[in-house]
C-alpha positions in Angstrom: -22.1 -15.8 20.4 -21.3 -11.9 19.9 -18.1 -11.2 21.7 -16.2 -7.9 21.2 -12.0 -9.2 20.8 -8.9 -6.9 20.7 -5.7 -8.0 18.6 -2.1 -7.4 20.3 0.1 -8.0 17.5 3.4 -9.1 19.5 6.5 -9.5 17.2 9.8 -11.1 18.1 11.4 -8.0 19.5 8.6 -7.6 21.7 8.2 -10.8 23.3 8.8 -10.8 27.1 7.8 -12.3 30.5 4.3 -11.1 30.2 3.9 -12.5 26.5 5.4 -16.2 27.6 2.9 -16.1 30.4 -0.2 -15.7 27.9 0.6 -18.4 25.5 3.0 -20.8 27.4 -0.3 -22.4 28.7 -1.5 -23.3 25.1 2.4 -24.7 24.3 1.5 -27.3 27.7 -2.2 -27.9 27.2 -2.1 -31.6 25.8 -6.0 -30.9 23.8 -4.1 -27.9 22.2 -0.8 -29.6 21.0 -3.6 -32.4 19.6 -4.7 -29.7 17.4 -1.5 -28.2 16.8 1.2 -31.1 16.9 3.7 -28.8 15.2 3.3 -25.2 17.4 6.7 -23.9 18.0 7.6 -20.1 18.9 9.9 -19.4 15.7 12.6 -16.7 16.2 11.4 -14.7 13.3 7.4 -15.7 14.3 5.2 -12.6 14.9 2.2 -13.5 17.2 -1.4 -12.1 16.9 -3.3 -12.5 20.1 -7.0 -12.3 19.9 -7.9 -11.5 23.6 -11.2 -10.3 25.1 -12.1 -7.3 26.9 -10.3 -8.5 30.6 -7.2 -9.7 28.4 -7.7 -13.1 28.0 -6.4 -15.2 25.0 -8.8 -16.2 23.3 -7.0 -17.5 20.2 -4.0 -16.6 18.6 -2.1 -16.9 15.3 1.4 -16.8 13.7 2.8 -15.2 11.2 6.5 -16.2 9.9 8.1 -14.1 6.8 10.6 -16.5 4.9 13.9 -14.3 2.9 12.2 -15.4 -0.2 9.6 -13.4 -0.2 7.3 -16.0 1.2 4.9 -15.5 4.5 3.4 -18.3 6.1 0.3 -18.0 7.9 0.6 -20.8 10.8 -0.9 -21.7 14.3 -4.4 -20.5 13.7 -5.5 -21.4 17.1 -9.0 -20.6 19.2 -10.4 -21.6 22.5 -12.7 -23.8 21.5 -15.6 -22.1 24.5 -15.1 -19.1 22.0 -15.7 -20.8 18.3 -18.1 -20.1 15.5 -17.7 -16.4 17.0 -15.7 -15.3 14.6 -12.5 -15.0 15.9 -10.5 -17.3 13.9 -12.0 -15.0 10.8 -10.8 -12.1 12.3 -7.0 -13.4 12.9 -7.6 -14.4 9.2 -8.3 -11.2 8.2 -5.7 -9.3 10.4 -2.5 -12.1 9.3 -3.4 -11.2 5.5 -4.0 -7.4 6.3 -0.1 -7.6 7.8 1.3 -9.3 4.9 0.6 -7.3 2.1 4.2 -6.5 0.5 4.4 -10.6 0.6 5.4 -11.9 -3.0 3.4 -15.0 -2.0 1.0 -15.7 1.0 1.1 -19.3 2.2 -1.3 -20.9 4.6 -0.6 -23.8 6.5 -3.8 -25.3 8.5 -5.8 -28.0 9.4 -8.2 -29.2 6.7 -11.2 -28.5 8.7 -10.0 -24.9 8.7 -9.1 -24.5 4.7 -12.2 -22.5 3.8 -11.4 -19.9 5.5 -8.4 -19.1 3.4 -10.1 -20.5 0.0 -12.6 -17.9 0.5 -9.8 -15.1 0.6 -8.8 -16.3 -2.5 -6.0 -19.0 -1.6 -5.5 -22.5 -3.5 -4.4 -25.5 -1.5 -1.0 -26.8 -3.5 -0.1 -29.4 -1.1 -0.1 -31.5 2.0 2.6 -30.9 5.0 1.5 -34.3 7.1 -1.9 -33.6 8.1 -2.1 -30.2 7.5 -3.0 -28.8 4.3 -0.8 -25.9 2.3 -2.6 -23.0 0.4 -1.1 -20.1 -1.4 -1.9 -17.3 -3.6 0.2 -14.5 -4.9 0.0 -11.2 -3.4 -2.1 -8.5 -4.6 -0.6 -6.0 -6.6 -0.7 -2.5 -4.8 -2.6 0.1 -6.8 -1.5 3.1 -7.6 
């Protein structure tokens, strides 16, 4: 299934009325908090939104930067009606393209969901309950 999504990137400065009304439904859906027992909306957590063309959430991720240089990659999340269409890849792809001056990226996902960071290069180096951890140091800028 081919379906054309648009990101809104929604940091912690920007979240408002409109923003809690788009995800709070995930935050009460019992099949979602299955999925993701340990959700929470982080004070320094930036949101990506994957949404469809009339603005519905598709799927979202998290994104939560850490004073040690650290960003976590967490709540990889997508309407299950709207997998294997790539979504999940493409918050993948937009989470890493955000945290480039990160001395080390670090995933936190479900096992099932692990190969989409191993194939960006990331190495699982531990267990966090039943979620898996994967890291990998960033890339060095080039000059």
């Amino acid at each position: 299934m081919a379906i054309k999504i648009f990101m809104d990137v929604v940091t912690p400065s920007a979240r408002g009325r409109d923003f809690y009304a788009e995800i709070g439904p995930f935050f009460m859906d019992g099949a979602v908090r299955r999925e993701l027992p340990y959700l929470k909306d982080l004070p320094t957590k930036t949101w990506i939104l994957a949404k469809d063309i009339d603005g519905r959430v598709l799927g979202f991720a998290g994104i939560v930067p850490h004073a040690n240089g650290v960003s976590e990659l967490c709540s990889l999340y997508v309407v299950p009606k709207y997998r294997c269409a790539g979504i999940a890849e493409a918050l993948v792809e937009k989470r890493l393209a955000m945290v480039e001056g990160a001395r080390v990226i670090r995933a936190v996902c479900a096992p099932t969901s692990a190969s989409l960071y191993v194939d960006k290069g990331m190495k699982q180096v531990a267990k966090r309950g039943s979620y898996v951890v994967l890291e990998r140091k960033a890339e060095k800028a080039t000059a």
